[in-house]
C-alpha positions in Angstrom: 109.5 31.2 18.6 107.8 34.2 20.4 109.0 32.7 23.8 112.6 32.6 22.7 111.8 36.6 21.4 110.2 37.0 24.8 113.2 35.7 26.6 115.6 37.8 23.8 113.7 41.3 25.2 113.3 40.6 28.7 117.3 39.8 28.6 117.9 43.0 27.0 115.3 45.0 28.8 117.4 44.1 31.9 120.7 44.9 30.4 118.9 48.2 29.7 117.3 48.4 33.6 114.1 49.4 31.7 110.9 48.2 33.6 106.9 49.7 33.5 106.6 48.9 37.2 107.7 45.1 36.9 105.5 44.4 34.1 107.1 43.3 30.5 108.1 45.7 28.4 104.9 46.5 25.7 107.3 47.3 22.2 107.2 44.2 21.3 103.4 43.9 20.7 103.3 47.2 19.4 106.3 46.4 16.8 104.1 43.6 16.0 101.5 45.1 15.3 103.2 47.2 13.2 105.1 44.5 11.0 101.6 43.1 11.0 99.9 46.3 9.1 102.7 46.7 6.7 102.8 43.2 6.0 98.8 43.6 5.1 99.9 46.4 2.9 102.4 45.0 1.0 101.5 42.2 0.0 104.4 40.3 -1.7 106.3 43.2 -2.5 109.8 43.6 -0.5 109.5 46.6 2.5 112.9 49.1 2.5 111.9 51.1 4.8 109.0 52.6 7.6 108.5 55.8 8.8 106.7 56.0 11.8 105.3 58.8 14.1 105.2 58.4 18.1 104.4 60.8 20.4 106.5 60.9 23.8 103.9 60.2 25.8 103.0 57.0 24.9 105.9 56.0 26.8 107.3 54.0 23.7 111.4 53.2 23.9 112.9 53.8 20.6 115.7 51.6 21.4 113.1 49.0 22.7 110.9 48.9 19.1 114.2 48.9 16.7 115.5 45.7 19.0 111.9 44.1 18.7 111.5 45.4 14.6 114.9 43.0 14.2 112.9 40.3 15.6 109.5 40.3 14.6 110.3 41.1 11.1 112.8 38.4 10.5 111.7 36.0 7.6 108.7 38.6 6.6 109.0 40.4 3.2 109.7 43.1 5.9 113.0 41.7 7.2 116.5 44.4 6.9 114.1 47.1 6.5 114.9 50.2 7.6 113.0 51.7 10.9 112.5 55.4 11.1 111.3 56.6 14.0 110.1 60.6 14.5 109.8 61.9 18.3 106.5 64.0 18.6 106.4 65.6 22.2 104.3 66.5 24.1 102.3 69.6 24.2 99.0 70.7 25.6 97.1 73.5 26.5 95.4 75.2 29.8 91.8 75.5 29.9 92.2 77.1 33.3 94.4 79.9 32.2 94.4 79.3 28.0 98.3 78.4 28.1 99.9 76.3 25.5 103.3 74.2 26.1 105.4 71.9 26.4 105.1 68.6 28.2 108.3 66.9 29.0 107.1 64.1 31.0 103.3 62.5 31.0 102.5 64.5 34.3 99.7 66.8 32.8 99.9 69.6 35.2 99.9 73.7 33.8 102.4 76.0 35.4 99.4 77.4 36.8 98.8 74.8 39.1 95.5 73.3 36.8 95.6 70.0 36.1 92.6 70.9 33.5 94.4 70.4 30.3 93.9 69.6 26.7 96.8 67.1 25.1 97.4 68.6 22.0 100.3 66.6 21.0 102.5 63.3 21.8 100.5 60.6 22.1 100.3 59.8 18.3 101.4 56.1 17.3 101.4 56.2 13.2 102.3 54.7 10.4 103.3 57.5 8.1 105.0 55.8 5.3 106.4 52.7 3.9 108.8 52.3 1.2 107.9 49.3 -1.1 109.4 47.4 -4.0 
């Protein structure tokens, strides 16, 4: 089974052309994970819906982890569940110049030219809530 979801999200990765540097796209052990936890949580009790956190540096694909949720949760008390997923981005601060902002892209460099800086957001990966019943 996790060959055939393997093959599923390397087929749709490509459709996609997303690639980490020719290595396998990582949302599918991290949706796992997930499904795993909430699974822990509930018990037997039916999942509507997940709310989760991620920062936009963890370089997690939105797209990517509700394709793998689909799959991973089928046949769990998790499966049709709804996936919410809130964007935290980045932000950091200068401890060159004392600086905040915003980080659009994991390159941690202050306008300043100092790559001495503090992530202060957008690397978060949380469960924040699940809706049980």
């Amino acid at each position: 089974m996790l060959r055939v979801i393997s093959d599923l999200l390397g087929k749709w990765a490509q459709r996609r052309q997303i690639s980490a540097g020719g290595t396998k796209v990582h949302e599918l052990s991290i949706t796992q994970s997930v499904v795993d936890e909430v699974r822990a949580r509930a018990g037997e009790r039916r999942v509507h819906a997940i709310r989760l956190r991620v920062g936009a540096l963890t370089a997690v694909v939105p797209d990517a982890m509700h394709f793998c949720f689909d799959l991973v949760s089928a046949g769990t008390v998790v499966e049709g569940a709804r996936l919410d997923i809130d964007l935290v981005p980045g932000r950091a601060a200068c401890r060159a110049c004392g600086v905040s902002f915003d980080l659009p892209d994991p390159v941690l460099l202050c306008a300043c030219g100092s790559a001495d800086v503090s992530v202060l957001a957008g690397r978060e990966l949380k469960i924040v809530s699940m809706e049980v019943g």
